[in-house]
N, C-alpha and C positions, 0 to 999 in steps of 0.2 A: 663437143661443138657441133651444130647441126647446119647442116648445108646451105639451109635456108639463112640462118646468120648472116656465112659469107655471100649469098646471093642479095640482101635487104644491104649489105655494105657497101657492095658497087655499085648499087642504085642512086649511092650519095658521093661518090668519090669527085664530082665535080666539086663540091662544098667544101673539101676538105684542103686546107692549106698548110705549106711545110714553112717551120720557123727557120729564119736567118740568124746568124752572130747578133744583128744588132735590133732583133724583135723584140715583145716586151713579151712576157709570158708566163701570167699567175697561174701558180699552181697547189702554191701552197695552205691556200685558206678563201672561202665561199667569198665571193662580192658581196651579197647580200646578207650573210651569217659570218658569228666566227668559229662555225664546222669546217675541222681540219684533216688534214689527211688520219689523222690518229685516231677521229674517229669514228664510229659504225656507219660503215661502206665507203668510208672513205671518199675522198674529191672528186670530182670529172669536169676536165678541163673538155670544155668546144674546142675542138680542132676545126673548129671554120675563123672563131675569132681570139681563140688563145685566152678567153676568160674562166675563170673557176666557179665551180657550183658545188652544193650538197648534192646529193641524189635530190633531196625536196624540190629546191630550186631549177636543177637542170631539168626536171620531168615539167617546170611553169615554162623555163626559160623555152623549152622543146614545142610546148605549144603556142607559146607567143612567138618565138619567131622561125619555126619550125628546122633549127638547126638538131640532127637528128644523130649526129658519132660525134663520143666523145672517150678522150683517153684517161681510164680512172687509173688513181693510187693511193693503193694501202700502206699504210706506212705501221709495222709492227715495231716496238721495241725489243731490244736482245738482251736477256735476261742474264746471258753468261756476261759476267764483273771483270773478266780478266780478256775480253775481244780487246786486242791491240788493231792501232790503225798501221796500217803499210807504209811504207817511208812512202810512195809515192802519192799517196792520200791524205799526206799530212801538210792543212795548210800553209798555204804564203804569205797571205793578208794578216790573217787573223787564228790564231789556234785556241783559242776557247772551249772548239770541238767542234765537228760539222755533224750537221746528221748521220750519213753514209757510215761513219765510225760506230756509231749506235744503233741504225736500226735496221732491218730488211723491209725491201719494197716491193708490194706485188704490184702489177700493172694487166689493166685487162681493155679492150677495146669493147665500147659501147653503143650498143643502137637504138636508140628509144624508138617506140616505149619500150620494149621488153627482149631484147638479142642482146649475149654478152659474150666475147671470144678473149678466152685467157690465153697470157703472152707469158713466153715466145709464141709464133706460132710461125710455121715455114709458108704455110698458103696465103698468109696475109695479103695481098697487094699492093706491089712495091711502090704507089703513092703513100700508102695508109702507114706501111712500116717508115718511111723516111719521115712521115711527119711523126711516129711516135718516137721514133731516134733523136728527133729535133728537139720536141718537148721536153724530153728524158736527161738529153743532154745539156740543155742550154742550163743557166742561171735564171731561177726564178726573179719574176720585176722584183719583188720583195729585196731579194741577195743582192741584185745589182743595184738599187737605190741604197742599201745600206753602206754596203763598202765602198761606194762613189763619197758618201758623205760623209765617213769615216777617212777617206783619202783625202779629201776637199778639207775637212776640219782640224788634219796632223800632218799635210804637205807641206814638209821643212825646206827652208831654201838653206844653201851654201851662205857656211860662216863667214864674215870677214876676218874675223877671232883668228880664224882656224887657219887660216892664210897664209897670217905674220904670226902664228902661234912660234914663241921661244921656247925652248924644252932645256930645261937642268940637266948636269951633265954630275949628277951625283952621286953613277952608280948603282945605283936600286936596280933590281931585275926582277920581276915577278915569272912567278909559276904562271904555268897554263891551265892548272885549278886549284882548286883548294883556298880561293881568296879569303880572308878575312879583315872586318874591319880596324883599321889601325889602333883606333880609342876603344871598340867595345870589345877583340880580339874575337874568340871563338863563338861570343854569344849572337854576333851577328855575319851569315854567311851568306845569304841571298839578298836583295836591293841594293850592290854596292856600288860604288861610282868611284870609277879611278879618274883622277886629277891628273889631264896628260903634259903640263909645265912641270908638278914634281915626283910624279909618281904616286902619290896620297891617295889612299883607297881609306874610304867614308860611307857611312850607311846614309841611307836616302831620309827624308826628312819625313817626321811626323805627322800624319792625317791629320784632320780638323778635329776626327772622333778618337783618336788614342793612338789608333794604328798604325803600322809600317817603325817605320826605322827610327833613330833619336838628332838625325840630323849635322851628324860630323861631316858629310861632303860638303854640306853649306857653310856651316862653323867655318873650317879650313878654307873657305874663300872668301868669308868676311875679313880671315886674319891675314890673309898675306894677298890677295886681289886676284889669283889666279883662276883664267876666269872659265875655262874650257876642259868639261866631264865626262866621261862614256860612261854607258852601264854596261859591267862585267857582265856575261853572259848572257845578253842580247847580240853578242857581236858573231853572224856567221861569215862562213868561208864566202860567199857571195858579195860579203862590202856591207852588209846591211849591223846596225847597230842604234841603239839611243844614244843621240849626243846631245847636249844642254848644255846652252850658252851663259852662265850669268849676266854675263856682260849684258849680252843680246836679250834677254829674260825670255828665252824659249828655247825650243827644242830645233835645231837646225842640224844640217849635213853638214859632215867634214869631209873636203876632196882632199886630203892627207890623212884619211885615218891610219890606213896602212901602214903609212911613213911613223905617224904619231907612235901608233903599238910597238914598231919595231925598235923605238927607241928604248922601253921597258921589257924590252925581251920577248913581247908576245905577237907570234905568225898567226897572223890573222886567215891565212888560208889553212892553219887546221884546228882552227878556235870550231866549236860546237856552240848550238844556242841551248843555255841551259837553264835560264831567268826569262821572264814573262816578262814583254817590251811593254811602253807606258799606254799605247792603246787598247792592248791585252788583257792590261790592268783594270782600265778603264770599263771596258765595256764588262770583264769579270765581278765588277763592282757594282753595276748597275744591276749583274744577273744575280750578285750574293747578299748586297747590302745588310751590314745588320741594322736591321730596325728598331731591335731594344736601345743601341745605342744613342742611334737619332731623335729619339723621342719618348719619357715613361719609361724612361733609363730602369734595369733593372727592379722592371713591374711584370707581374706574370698577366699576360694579355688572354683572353679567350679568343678565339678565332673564332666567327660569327659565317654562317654557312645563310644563301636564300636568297629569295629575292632582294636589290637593293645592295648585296655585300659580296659581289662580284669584286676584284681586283681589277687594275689595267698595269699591267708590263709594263716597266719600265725598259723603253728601246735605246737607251744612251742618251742620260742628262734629259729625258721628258716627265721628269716629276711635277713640274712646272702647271704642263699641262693635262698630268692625271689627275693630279690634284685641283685643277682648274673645273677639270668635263664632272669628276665626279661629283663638285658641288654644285654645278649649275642644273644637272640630272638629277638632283634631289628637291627641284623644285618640279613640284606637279603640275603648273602651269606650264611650264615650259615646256618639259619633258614631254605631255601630253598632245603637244604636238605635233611632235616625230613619230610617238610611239601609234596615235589614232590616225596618222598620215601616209606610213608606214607603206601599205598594200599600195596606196595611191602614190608613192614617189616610185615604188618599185616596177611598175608597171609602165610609169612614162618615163624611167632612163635608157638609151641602150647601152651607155655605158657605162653602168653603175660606180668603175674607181672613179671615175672623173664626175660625178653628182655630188655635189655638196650635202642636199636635202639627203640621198642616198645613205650616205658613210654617217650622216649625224643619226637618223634611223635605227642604223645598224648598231651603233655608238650604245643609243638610246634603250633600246631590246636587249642588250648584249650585256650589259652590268645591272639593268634592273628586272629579268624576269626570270635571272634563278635558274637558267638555262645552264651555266657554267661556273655554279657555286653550288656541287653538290657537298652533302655531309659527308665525311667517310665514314667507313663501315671497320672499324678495328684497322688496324696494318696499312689501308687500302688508301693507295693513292691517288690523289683525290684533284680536278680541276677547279680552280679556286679564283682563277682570272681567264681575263682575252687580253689579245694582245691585237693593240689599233692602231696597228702599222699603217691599213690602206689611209683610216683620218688622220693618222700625222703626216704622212705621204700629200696628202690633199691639201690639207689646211696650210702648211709650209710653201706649197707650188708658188713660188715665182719671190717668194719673200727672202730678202737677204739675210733674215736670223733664224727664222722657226723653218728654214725649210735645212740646218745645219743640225750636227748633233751635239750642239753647245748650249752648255745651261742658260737661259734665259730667265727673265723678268715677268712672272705670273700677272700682274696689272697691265703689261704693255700685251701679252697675251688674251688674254682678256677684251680689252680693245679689240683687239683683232676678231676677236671668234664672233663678237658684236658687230662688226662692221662688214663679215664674211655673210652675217645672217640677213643682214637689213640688206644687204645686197642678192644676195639667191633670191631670197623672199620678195622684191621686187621686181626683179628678173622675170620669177613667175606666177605675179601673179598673186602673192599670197600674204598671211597675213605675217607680220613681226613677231613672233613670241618674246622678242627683249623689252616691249614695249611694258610688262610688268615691273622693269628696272628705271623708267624713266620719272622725273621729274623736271618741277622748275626752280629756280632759284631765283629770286630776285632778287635785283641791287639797287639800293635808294645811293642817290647823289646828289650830296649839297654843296651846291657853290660857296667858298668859302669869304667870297667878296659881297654878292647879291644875294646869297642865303636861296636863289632859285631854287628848285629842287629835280631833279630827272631820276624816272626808271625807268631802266631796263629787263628784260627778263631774258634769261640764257636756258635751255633745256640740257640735263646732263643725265647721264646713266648711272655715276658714280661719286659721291662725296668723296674729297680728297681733303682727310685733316693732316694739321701739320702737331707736332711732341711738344709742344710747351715747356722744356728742362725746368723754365724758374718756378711751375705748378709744381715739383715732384715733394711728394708729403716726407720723403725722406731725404730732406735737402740736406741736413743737419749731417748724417749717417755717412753718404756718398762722399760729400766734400772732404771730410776727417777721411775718406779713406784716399782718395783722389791726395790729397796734400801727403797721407804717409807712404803712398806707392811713389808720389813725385821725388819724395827726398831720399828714394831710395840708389843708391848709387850703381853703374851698370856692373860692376864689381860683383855687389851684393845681390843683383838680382841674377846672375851667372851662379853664384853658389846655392842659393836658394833652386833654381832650374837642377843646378849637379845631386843637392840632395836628394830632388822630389826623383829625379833616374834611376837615382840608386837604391831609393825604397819602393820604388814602380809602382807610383800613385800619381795621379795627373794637378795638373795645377789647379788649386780652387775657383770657386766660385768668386766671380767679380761682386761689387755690393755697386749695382744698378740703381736710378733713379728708379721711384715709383708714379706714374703720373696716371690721376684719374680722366678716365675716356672722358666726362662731363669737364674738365679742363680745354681737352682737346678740341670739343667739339663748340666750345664758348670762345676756344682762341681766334675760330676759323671767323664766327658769327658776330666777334665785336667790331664797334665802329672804329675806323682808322684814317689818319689824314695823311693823306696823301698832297706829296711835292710837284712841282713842275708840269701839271692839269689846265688842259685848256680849255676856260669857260667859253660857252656859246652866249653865254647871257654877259661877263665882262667884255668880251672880246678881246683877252691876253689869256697869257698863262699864270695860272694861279696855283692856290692849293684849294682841295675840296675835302668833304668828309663822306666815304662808303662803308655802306651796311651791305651784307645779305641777309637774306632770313627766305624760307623757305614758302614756295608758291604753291607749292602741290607738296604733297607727298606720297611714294608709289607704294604698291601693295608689297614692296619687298626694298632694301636698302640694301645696297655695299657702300662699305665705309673703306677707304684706301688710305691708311695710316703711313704717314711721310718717314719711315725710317731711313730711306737713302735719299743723302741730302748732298750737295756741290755745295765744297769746302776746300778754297785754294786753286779750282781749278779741279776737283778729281772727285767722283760720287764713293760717298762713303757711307756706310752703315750707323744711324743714331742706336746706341746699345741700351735699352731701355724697357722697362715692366711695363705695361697697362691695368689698369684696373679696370674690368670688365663687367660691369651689372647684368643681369640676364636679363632684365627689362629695361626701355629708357622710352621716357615721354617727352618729345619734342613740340609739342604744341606754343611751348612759350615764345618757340621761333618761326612760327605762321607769319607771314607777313599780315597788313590791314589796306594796303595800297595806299593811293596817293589821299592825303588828309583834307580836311574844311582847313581852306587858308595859305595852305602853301603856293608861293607861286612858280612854276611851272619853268622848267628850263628851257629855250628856244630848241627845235630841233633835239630834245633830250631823246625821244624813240628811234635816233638813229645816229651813226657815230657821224663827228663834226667833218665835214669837206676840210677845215682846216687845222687837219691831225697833221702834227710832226713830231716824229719818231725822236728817242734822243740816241744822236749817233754812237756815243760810248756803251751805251748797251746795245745798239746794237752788231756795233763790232764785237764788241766782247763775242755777244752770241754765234755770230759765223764763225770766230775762231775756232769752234767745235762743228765746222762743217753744217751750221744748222743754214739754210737758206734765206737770204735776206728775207722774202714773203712773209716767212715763219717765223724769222725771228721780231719782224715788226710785229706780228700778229699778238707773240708772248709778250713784248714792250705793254702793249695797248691793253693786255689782261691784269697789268704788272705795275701800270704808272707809277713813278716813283720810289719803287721797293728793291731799285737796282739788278743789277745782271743777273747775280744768283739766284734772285727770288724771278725774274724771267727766265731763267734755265729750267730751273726745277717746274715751275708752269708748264714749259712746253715739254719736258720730259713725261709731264703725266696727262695729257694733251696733244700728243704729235698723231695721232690717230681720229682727234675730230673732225668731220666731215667741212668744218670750215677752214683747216689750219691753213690750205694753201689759196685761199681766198684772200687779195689785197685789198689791205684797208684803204677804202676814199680818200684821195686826197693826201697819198702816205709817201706822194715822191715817184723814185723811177721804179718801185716795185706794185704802183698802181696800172701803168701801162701796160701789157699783154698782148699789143696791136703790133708792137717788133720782134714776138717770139716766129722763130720760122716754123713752120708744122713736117712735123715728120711724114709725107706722103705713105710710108709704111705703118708706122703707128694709127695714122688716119685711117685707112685701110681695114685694121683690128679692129678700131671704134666701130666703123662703120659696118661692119660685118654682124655687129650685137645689134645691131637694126633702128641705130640714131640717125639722124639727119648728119648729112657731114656739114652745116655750116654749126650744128651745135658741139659735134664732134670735133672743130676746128678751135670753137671755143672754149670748149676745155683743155685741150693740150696746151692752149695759149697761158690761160690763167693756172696751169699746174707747170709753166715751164718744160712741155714738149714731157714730162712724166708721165710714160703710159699706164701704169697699177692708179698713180693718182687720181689720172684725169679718169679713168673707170669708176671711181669715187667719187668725183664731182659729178657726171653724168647720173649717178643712182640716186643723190645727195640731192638735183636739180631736179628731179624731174618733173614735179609739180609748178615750174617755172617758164616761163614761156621759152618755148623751143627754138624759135625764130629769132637769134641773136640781134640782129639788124630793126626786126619787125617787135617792140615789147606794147604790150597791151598798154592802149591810151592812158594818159594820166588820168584821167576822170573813172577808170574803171578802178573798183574796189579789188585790193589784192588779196589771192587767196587765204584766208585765215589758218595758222598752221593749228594745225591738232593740238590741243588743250592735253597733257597727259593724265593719265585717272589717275583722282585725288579722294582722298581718307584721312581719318585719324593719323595723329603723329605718333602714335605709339607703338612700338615695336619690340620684340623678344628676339634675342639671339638662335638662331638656329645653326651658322655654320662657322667657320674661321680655317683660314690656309697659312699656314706656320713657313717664316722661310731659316733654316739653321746656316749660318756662313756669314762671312765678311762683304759680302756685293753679291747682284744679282747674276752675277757671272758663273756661278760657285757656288758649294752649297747645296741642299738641298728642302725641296718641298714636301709639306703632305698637310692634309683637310682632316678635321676632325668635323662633324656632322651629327646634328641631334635627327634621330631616326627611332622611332617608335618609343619615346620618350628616352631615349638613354644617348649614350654620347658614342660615337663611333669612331675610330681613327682610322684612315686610309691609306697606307705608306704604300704607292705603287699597288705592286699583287696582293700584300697583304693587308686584311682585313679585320679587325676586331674591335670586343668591347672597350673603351678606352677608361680606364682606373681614374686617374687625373688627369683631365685634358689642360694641355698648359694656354690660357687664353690668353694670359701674361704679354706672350709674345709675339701673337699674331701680326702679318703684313694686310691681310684683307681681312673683313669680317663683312658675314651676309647675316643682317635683320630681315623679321618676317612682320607684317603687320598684324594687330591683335587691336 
């Protein structure tokens, strides 16, 4: 190290700031790349603002904003197989495995452009060493966002169960190891779960895909009701264990565990943890998944290396949204806006986690330019994905689902990343790239009384069709099988379960309806009459007769296939084939507009001043916490097609830009003038550089929601500003944008698969036509796909032709 180093160091030691407990501080992967410490020269974190660069990056960052030390690390992997971790190093959260177990880390202090001082080093100065102490020590944001949402997602509360729990007094005593399960004896020794009313140790219940246990803990509390389980060997001398409530259907705390064990004989103060706890599990799963299973089950797949077949990490239950970014990235229009943007977002953020346009960019480059999808060479192991911690990190901020690490709904995801775009993108300035997804639809309405006629036109991003069951071509097949599975008695279906365990083969294949997509999409576009419609032209409520048929059509289509439907109260999966064409011409569904002869409904271009809602739907509807606003808004998309069919409306709809908009005339949910304004929220608005009387009126009309009323403001903005002051009636209102319109005809390019019972659960992945072949995308892994099953798709993306 040369003297001059240290002398060009203290010339910056005012710049230089030391991290607190509760700093944030990326360390582990480039803001603008996903170059990690792993590899060639590894990170360098600014110690002025605690962000992470490449070398590339920090040598731009160093001249744009002339922050000049920074603390690098190398991070090697340790080749010896048998490095044990230290009891003191072995985590608490989570053991999966930390880095520290696995690798060594060199750290050097940096001075751009060109001074490097390898660490330790004793003449450091004691500013520069406490901040590299700081850095070194602290939790990267990365670590600390994960394990908050990981605590935030499996924070058990105290049983009631566990409370008034009775315990058998039958004598059983167990060992402090050696469990096995009652029913399968020695064959099953780890997932067990002792029953603490009788003592009953049961292996943990069957994966969706084959895996884990055969399900005796559950059995055993079907048959006798006892309702409260620990997992054997999860339980340390600290109090910590898996408890799961049947009762409760979750996983909660017992403030009796102690008591509970000692009644079976086992001191919990010198039990060991010797079984992997259920978020262990969980997040192991997300890092192990088998893919043959989930999908092209026992197909031998190539793995496809290059641009385009990059992977994305699955970071806990985001299959969702890998499967989401990586098909919406394989449209060139789009993509090409981030990727030709790129230098220009990067240069006008300064904080690049927190830029949308930023992390989409990064997104963008990071799985299509083959950066991090090299081949390997023989043996050689090989980087095959990124992992897009900072965009799930981002795109989640402030939302009560996606910013959790629970499986979500790929369509209500969707929405969002749609509504995230049209907003940055207006914010600054700039163009939509979603605007390739949009169209119109149009709705002809005929007065059932005066035969008037009214249209309207709605603009939408997404076709949503609904399964047609009585279309399926194998009605005949299904039903005979539905009738011999009905007559089957639970007896017989318990034996049938006992034999397929004892030959360890899994339960067959169901016999699914088969329904053609041209069903589907004729069910959505036929005419239908609708009850309890208020004509403008009778002046009662009548019934009328609605069409849609299509006003435009966009250069690209998603089609959103209604498999989860509300039934009884509770969203359930429709289990069903599709038939899939790789081309489909929609032209026969062009609309013609209004015809020679018809006559005209009064007021038909805008909804009637004397709309009323029907109460029973929509009480129903609030009964799931939906908002009166919203749930009148589904009523009005829904006339007459009752609750369910308003549920399900607003379920694939609670993300348009108009949902919390009050219909005219629709009661006390039209009024907005007695919401009180949150002085503080107002505040937030007003600080994005709105006027605050229009800033007051959105929080009004969103009901004081400040994410929302941020939506209505982005949503409005080509609207007169001046709530009080609206442009004269005599002035022409601005005409909205006409979306670009084409041929109806389209080819299939992509489809997003969900495997599970609800969108809770389960899992995703995108299969993608890419240089004529079919590609499948499960998280990291990327290959040619054999059979791609289109059968079963929840989304499907057309390209026009």
């Amino acid at each position: 190290m040369s003297e001059a180093a240290m002398d060009e160091l203290r010339t910056h030691l005012g710049s230089i700031n030391i991290p607190g407990a509760g700093s944030t501080v990326w360390k582990t992967e480039c803001c603008y790349s996903f170059h990690t410490q792993d590899d060639e020269g590894g990170v360098l974190v600014d110690m002025k603002t605690w962000l992470c660069y490449s070398p590339h990056f920090a040598s731009i960052n160093f001249k744009k904003t002339g922050n000049a030390v920074y603390l690098k690390i190398k991070r090697t992997k340790i080749v010896d197989e048998d490095v044990q971790m230290k009891e003191e190093e072995k985590p608490t959260t989570l053991s999966v495995g930390t880095p520290e177990a696995k690798y060594d880390f060199a750290y050097s202090v940096v001075v751009l452009p060109n001074q490097e001082i390898p660490l330790p080093n004793v003449d450091l100065p004691w500013k520069v060493q406490q901040a590299v102490d700081g850095i070194i020590k602290i939790d990267s944001a990365e670590k600390k966002q994960e394990i908050q949402q990981w605590v935030d997602d499996t924070g058990a509360k105290e049983s009631e169960v566990a409370k008034n729990l009775v315990q058998l007094d039958n004598g059983k005593k167990l060992p402090a190891t050696g469990w096995t399960c009652d029913e399968c004896g020695g064959d099953a020794t780890t997932n067990l779960w002792l029953n603490l009313t009788d003592g009953h140790v049961g292996c943990g219940r069957q994966n969706w895909d084959g895996s884990g246990g055969k399900g005796h803990a559950l059995d055993h509390y079907k048959a006798t009701g006892y309702p409260l389980v620990v997992k054997l060997g999860t339980i340390t001398g600290e109090g910590k264990a898996d408890v799961h409530s049947y009762a409760e259907d979750d996983m909660v705390l017992d403030p009796l565990l102690d008591q509970h064990l000692k009644h079976w004989g086992l001191d919990m103060s010198r039990l060991e943890k010797t079984d992997k706890s259920m978020a262990e599990m969980e997040i192991e799963f997300q890092y192990n998944f088998d893919w043959s299973k989930a999908s092209e089950s026992n197909k031998k797949l190539t793995p496809l290396y290059g641009p385009g077949y990059t992977g994305l990490e699955n970071l806990g239950n985001t299959c969702y949204m890998n499967s989401v970014m990586q098909t919406l990235l394989k449209v060139p229009e789009f993509s090409q806006h981030y990727t030709e943007n790129r230098e220009k977002y990067f240069e006008s953020n300064a904080n690049p986690t927190s830029s949308f346009q930023v992390q989409m960019a990064k997104l963008a480059h990071g799985i299509l330019s083959g950066d991090y999808s090299k081949q390997p060479e023989g043996e050689e192991e090989t980087v095959h994905s990124v992992r897009p911690f900072m965009f799930k990190s981002l795109i989640g901020k402030g939302h009560d689902e996606f910013s959790t690490n629970r499986q979500q709904d790929a369509l209500e995801f969707l929405q969002h990343v749609f509504s995230l775009i049209e907003r940055s993108e207006k914010q600054a300035g700039g163009s939509d790239p979603t605007k390739i997804f949009d169209f119109s639809l149009e709705e002809r309405i005929q007065c059932g009384i005066t035969e008037c006629v009214g249209y309207k036109s709605q603009k939408e991003k997404i076709l949503s069709l609904p399964i047609p069951l009585e279309a399926a071509t194998n009605t005949a097949e299904f039903e005979e099988y539905t009738k011999k599975e009905a007559a089957k008695s639970e007896e017989e279906k318990k034996e049938e379960e006992k034999a397929r365990r004892a030959a360890g083969i899994h339960e067959p294949e169901p016999v699914r309806p088969i329904v053609p997509l041209s069903a589907c999409i004729n069910s959505f576009f036929a005419a239908e009459m609708v009850q309890g419609w208020y004509s403008s032209a009778a002046k009662q409520n009548t019934h009328c007769f609605k069409q849609r048929k299509f006003e435009t059509f966009p250069p690209y289509l998603i089609m959103h296939m209604g498999r989860f439907q509300f039934s009884g109260g509770e969203l359930k999966k429709l289990d069903a084939f599709l038939e899939i064409p790789d081309e489909i011409d929609l032209e026969y569904l062009r609309s013609k507009g209004a015809q020679p002869g018809e006559k005209p409904l009064p007021d038909s271009g805008a909804e009637s001043n004397a709309v009323v809602p029907d109460e029973n739907v929509i009480q129903s509807l609030m009964s799931f916490d939906i908002p009166r606003v919203r749930a009148e808004r589904a009523w009005f998309n829904t006339q007459g097609q009752g609750a369910e069919a308003a549920a399900e409306w607003y379920f694939t709809h609670m993300d348009d830009a108009s949902i919390d908009t009050p219909l005219p005339g629709a009661g006390a949910s039209s009024s907005s003038s007695s919401v009180e304004v949150d002085p503080v929220a107002l505040a937030q608005l007003e600080s994005m550089g709105f006027p605050t009387k229009i800033c007051s009126k959105a929080l009004r009309e969103t009901k004081g929601n400040l994410e929302r009323a941020a939506d209505w403001l982005f949503s409005h903005m080509d609207e007169p500003m001046e709530e009080e002051e609206p442009e004269a009636a005599s002035s022409s209102p601005k005409e909205e944008e006409k979306p670009d319109d084409g041929p109806g005809r389209y080819k299939l390019f992509a489809f997003v698969t969900h495997m599970g019972k609800n969108t809770s659960s389960g899992h995703y992945v995108a299969h993608i036509l890419v240089d004529g072949k079919w590609v499948i995308y499960n998280d990291a892994k990327v290959a040619e796909s054999v059979e791609p099953p289109r059968t079963l798709a929840y989304l499907y993306f057309f390209k026009r032709i």
